[in-house]
Backbone and ligand atoms as CSV (ligand in chain L), in Angstrom:
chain,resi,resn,atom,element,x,y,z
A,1,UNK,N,N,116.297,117.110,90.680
A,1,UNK,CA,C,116.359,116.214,89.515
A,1,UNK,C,C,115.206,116.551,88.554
A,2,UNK,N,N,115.446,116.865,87.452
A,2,UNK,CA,C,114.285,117.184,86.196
A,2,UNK,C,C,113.469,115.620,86.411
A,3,UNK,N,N,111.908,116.148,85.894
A,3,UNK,CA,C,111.393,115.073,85.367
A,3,UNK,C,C,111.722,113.830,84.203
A,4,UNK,N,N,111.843,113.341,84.429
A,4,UNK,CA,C,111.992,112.416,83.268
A,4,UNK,C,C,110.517,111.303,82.725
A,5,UNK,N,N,109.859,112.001,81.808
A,5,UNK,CA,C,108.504,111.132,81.238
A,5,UNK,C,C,108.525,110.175,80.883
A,6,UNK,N,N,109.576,109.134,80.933
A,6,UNK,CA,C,109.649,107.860,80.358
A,6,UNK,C,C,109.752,106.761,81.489
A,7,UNK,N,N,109.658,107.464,82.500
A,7,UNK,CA,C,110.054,106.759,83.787
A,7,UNK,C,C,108.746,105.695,83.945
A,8,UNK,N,N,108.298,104.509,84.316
A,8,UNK,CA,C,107.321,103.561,84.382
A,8,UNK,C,C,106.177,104.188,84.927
A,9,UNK,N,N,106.045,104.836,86.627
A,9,UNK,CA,C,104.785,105.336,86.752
A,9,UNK,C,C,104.476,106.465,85.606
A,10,UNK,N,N,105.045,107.012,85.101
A,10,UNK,CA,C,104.341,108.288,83.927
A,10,UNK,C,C,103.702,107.268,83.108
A,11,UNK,N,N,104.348,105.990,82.698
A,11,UNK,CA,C,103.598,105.391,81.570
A,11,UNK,C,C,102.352,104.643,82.168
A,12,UNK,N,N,102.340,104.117,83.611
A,12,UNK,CA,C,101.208,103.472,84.020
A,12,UNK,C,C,100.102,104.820,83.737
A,13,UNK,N,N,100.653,106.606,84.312
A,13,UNK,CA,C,99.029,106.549,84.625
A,13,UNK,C,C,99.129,107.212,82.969
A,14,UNK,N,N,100.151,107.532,81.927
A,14,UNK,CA,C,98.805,107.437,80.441
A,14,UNK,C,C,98.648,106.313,79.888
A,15,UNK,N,N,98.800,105.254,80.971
A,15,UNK,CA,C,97.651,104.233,80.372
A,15,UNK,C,C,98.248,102.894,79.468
A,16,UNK,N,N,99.584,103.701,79.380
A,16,UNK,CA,C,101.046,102.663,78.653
A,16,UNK,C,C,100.745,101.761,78.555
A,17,UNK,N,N,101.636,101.149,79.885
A,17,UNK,CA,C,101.264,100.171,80.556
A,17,UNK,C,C,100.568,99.793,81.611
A,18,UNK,N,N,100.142,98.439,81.444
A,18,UNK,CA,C,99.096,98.032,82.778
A,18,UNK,C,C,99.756,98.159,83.923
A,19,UNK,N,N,98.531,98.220,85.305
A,19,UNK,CA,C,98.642,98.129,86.547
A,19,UNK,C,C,97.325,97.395,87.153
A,20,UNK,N,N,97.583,97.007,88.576
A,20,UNK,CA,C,96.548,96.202,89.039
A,20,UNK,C,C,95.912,97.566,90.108
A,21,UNK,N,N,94.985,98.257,89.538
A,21,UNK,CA,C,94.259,99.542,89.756
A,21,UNK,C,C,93.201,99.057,90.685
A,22,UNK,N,N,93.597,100.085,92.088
A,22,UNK,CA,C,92.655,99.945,93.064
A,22,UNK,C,C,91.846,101.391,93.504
A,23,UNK,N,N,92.809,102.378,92.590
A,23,UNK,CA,C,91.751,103.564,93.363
A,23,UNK,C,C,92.428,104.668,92.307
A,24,UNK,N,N,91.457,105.264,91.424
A,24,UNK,CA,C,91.562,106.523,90.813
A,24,UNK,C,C,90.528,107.889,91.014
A,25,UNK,N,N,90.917,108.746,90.958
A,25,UNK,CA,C,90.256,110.161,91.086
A,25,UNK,C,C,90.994,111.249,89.958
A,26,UNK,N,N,91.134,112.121,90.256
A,26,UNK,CA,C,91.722,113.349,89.747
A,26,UNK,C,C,93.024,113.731,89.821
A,27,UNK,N,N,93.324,113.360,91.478
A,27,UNK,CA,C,94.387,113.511,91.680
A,27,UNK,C,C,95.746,112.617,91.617
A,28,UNK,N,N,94.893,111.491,92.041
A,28,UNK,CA,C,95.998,110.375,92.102
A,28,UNK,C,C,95.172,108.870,91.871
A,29,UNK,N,N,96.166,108.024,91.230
A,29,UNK,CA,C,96.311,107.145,90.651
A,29,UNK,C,C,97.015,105.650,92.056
A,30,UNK,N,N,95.695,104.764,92.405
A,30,UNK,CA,C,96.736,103.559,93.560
A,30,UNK,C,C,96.698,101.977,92.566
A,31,UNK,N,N,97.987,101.754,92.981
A,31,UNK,CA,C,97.901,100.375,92.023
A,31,UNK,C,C,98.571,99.221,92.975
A,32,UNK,N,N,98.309,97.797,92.932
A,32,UNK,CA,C,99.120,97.224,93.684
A,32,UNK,C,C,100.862,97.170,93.179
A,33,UNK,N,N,101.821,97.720,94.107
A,33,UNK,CA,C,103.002,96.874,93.757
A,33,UNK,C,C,103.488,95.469,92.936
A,34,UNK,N,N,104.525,95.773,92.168
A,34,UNK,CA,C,104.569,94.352,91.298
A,34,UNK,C,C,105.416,93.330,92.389
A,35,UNK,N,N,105.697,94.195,92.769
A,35,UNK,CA,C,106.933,92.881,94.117
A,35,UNK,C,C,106.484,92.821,95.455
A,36,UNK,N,N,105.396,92.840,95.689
A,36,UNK,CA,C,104.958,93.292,97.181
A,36,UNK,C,C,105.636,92.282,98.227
A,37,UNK,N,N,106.197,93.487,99.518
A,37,UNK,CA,C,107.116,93.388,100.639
A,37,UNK,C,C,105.997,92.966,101.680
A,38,UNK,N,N,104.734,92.894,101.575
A,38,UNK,CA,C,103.715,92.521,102.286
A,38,UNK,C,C,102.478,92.049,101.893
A,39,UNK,N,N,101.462,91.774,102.958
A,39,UNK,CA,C,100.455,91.275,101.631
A,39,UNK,C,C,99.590,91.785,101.389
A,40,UNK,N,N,99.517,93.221,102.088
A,40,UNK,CA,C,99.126,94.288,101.082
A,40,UNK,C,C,100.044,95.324,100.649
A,41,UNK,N,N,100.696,95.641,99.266
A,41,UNK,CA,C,101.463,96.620,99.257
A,41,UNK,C,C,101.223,97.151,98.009
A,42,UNK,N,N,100.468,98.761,98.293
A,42,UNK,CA,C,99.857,99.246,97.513
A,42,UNK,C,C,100.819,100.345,96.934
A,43,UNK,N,N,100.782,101.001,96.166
A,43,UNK,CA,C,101.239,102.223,96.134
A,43,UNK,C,C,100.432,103.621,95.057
A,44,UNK,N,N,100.748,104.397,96.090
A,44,UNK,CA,C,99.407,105.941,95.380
A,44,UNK,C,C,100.872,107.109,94.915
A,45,UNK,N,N,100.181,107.506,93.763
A,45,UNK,CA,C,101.214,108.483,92.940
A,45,UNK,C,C,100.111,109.540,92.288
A,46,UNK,N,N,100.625,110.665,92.330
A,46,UNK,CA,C,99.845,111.758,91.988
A,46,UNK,C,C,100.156,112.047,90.815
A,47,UNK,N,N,98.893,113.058,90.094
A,47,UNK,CA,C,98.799,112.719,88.848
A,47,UNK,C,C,99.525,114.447,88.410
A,48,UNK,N,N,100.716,114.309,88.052
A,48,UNK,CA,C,101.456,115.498,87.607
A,48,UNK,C,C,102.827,114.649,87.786
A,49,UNK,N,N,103.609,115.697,87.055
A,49,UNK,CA,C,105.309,115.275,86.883
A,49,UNK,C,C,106.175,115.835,88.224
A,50,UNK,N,N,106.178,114.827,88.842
A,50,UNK,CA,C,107.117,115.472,90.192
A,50,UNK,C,C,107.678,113.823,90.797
A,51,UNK,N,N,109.089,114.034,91.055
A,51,UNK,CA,C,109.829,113.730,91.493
A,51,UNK,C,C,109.727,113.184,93.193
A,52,UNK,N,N,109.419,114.068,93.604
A,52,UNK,CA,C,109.768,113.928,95.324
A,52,UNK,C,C,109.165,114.614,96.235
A,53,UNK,N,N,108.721,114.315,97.434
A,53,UNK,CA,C,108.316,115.103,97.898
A,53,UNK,C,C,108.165,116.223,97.709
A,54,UNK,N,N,109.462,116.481,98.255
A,54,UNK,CA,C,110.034,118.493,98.166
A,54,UNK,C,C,109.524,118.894,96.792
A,55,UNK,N,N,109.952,118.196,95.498
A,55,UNK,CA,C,109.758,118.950,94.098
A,55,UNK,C,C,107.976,119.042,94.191
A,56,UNK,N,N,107.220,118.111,94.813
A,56,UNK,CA,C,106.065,117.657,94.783
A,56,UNK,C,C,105.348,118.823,95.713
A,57,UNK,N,N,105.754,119.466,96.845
A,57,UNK,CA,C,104.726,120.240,98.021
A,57,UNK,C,C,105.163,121.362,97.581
A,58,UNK,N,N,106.441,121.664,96.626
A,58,UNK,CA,C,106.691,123.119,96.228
A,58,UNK,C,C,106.743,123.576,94.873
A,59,UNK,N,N,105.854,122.476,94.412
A,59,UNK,CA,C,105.706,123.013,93.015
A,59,UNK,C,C,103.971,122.607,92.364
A,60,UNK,N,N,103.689,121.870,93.390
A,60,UNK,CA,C,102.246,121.837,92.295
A,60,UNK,C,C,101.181,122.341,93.047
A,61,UNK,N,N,99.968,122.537,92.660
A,61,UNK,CA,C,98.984,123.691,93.094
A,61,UNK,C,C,98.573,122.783,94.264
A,62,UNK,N,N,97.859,123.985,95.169
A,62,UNK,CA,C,97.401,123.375,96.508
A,62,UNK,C,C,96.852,122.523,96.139
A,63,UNK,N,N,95.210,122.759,95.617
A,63,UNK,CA,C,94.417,121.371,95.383
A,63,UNK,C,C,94.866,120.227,95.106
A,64,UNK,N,N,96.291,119.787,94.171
A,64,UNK,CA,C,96.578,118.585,93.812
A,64,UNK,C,C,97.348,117.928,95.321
A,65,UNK,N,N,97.936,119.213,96.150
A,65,UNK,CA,C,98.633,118.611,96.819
A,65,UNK,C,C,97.186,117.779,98.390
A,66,UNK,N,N,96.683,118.622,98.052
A,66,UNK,CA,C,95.296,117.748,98.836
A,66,UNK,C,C,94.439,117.036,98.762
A,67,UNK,N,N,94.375,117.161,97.039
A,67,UNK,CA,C,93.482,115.604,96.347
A,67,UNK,C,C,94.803,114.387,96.913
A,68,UNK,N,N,96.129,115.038,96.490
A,68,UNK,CA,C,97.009,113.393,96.658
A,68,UNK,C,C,96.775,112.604,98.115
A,69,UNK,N,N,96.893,113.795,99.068
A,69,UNK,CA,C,97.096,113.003,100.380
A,69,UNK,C,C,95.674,112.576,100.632
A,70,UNK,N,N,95.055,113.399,100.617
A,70,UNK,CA,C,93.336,112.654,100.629
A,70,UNK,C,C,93.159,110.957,100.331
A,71,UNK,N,N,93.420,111.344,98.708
A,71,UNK,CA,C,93.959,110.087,98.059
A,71,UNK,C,C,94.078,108.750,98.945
A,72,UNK,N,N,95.439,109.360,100.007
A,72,UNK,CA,C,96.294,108.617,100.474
A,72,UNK,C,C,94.910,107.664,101.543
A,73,UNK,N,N,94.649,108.614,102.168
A,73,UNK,CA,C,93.761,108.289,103.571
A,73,UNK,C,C,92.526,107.224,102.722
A,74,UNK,N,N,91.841,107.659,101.328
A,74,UNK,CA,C,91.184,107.158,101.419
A,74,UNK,C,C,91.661,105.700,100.518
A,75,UNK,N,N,92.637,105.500,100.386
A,75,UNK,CA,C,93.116,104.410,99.714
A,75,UNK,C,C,93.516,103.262,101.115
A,76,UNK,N,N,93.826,103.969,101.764
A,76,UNK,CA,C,93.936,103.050,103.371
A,76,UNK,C,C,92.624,102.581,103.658
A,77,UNK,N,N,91.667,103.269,103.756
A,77,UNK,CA,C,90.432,103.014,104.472
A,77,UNK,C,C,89.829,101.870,103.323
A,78,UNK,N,N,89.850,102.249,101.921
A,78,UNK,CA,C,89.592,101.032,100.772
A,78,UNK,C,C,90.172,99.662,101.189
A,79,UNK,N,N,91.308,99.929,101.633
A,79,UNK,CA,C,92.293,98.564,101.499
A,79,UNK,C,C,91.865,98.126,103.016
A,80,UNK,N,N,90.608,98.206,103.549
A,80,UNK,CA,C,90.176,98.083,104.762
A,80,UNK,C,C,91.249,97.722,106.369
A,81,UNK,N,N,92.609,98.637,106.236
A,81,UNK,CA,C,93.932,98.489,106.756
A,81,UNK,C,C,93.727,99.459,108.292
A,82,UNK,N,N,92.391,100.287,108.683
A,82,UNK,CA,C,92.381,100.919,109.468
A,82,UNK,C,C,92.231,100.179,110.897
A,83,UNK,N,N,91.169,99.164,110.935
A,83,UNK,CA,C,91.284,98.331,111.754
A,83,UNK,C,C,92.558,97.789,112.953
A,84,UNK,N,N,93.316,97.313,111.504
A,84,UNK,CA,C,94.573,96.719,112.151
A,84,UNK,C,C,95.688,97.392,111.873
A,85,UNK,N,N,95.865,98.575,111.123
A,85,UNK,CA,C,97.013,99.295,111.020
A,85,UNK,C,C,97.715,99.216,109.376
A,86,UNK,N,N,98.679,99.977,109.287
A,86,UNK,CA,C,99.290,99.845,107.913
A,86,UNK,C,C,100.361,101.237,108.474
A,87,UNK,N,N,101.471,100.497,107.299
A,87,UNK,CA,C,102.481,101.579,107.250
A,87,UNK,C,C,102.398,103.020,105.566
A,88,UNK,N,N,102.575,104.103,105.737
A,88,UNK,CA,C,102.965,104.724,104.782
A,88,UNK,C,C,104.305,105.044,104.397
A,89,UNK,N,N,105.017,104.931,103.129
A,89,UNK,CA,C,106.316,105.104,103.290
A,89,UNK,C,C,106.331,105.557,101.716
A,90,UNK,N,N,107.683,106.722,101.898
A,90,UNK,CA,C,107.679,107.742,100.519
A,90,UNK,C,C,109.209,107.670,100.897
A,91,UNK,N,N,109.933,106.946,99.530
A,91,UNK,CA,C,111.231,106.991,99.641
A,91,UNK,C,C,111.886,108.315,98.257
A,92,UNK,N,N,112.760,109.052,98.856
A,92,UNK,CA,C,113.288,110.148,97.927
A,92,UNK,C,C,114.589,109.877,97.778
A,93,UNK,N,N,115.769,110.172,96.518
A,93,UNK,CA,C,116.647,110.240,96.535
A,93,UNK,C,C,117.184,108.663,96.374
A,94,UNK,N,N,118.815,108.433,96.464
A,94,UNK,CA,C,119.789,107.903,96.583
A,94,UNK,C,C,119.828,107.061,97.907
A,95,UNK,N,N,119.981,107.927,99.170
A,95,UNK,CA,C,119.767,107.569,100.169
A,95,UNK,C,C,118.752,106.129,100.443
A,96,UNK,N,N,117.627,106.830,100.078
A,96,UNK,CA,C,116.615,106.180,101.043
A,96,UNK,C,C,116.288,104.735,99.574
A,97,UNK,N,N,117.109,105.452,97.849
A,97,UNK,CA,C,116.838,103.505,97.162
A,97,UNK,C,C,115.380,104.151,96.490
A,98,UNK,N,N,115.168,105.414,96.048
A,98,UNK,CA,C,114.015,105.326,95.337
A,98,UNK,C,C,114.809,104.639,94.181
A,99,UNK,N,N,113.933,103.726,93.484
A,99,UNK,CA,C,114.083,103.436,92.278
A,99,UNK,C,C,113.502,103.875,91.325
A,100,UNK,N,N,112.267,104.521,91.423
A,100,UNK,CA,C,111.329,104.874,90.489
A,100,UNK,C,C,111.413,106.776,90.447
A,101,UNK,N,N,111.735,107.316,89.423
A,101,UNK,CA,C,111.725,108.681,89.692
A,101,UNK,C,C,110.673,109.799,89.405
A,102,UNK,N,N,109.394,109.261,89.949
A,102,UNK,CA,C,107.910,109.672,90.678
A,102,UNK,C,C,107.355,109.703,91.831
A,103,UNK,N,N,107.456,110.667,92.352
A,103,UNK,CA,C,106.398,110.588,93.529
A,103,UNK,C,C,105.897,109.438,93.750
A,104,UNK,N,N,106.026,108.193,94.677
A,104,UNK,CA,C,105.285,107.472,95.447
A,104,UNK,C,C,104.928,107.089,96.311
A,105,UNK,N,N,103.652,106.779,97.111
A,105,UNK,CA,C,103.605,106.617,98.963
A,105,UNK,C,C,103.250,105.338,98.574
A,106,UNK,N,N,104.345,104.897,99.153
A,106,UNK,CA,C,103.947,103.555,99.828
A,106,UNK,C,C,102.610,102.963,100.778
A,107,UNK,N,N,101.632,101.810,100.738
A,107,UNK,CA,C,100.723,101.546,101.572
A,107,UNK,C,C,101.239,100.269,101.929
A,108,UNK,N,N,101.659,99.578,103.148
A,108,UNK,CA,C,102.119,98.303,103.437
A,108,UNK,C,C,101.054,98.036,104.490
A,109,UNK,N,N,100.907,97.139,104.237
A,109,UNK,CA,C,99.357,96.735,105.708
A,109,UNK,C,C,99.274,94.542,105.774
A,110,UNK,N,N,98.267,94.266,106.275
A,110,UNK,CA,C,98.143,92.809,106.224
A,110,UNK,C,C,98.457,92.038,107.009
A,111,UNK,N,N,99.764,92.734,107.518
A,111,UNK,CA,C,100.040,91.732,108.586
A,111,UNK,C,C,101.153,92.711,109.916
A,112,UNK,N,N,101.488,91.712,110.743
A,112,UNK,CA,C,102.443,92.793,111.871
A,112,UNK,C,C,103.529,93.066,110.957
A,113,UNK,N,N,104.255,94.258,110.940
A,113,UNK,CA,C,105.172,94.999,110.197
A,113,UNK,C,C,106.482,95.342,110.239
A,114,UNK,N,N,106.717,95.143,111.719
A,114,UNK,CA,C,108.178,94.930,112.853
A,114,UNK,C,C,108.245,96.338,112.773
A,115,UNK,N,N,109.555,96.866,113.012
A,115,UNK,CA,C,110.081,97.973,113.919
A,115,UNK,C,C,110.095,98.655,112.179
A,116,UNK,N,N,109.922,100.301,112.530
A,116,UNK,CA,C,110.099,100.977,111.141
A,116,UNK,C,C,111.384,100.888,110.367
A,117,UNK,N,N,112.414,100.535,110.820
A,117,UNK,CA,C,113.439,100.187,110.135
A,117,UNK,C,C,114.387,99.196,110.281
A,118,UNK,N,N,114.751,98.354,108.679
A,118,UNK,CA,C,115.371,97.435,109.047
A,118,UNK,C,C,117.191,97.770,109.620
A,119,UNK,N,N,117.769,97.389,110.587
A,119,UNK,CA,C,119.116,97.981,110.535
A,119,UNK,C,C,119.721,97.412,109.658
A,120,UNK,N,N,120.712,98.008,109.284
A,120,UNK,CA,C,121.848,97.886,108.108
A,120,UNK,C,C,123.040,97.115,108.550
L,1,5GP,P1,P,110.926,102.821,95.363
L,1,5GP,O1,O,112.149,102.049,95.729
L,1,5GP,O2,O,111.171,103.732,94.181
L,1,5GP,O3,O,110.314,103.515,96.534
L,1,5GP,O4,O,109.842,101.744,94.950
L,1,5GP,C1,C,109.459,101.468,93.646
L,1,5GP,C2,C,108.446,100.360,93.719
L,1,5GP,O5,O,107.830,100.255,92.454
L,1,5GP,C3,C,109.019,98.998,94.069
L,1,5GP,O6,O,108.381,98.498,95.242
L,1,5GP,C4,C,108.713,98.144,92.829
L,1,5GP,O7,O,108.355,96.817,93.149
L,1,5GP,C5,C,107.553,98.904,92.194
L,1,5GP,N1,N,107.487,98.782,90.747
L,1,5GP,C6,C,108.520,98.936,89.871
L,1,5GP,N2,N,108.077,98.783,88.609
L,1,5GP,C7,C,106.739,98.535,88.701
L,1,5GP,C8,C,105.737,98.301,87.717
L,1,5GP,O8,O,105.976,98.277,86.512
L,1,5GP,N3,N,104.475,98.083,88.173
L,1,5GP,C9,C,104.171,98.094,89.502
L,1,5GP,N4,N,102.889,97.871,89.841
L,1,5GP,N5,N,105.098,98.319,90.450
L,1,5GP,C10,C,106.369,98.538,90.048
């Protein structure tokens, strides 16, 4: 799927529109969720035009792909979630209900989390 720049996270990180900003660097950009599924539910998006995983680990330069996940770890340890745990979750595609068409990892933490998936 091409990028599309009009998509909401492109406009959060130039700054568009607001977000409730918990962790910036170089690489990536963490903001809280507007609908949070928990009562912490963060989410970290890297700072380049990519889609999805796959478009994301095979197209942008190493360093970004190691500032992002870095990112990731140290946005957990911020959201002080190591203690008691937290989930990461990166939905791609149709399938899995991305709605947003940017790269995003999910951070869900706060409380017990149940089984990784809900059945259908
Ligand atoms: P997806 O289903 O694509 O993995 O998740 C997209 C997430 O983005 C949803 O959890 C939704 O609540 C969140 N979201 C959508 N629009 C906005 C927004 O404008 N600001 C913030 N902070 N979160 C948003």
């Amino acid at each position: 799927m091409d990028y599309n720049p009009d998509n909401i996270f492109a406009k959060i990180l130039r700054k568009e529109i607001p977000c409730d900003q918990v962790f910036e660097n170089d690489f990536a950009l963490a903001f809280k969720d507007i609908n949070p599924q928990a009562p912490i539910h963060v989410l970290v998006i890297p700072k380049g035009d990519y889609v999805s995983m796959a478009d994301f680990t095979a197209a942008a330069p190493d360093e970004l792909i190691a500032g992002f996940f870095a990112a990731v770890g140290k946005v957990a340890k911020l959201l002080d979630l190591e203690k008691n745990g937290y989930r990461i979750l990166a939905n791609s595609g149709d399938d899995a209900h991305q709605e947003v068409p940017h790269l995003h990892i999910h951070i869900f933490g706060g409380r017990p989390l149940g089984p990784m998936l809900t059945r259908l």
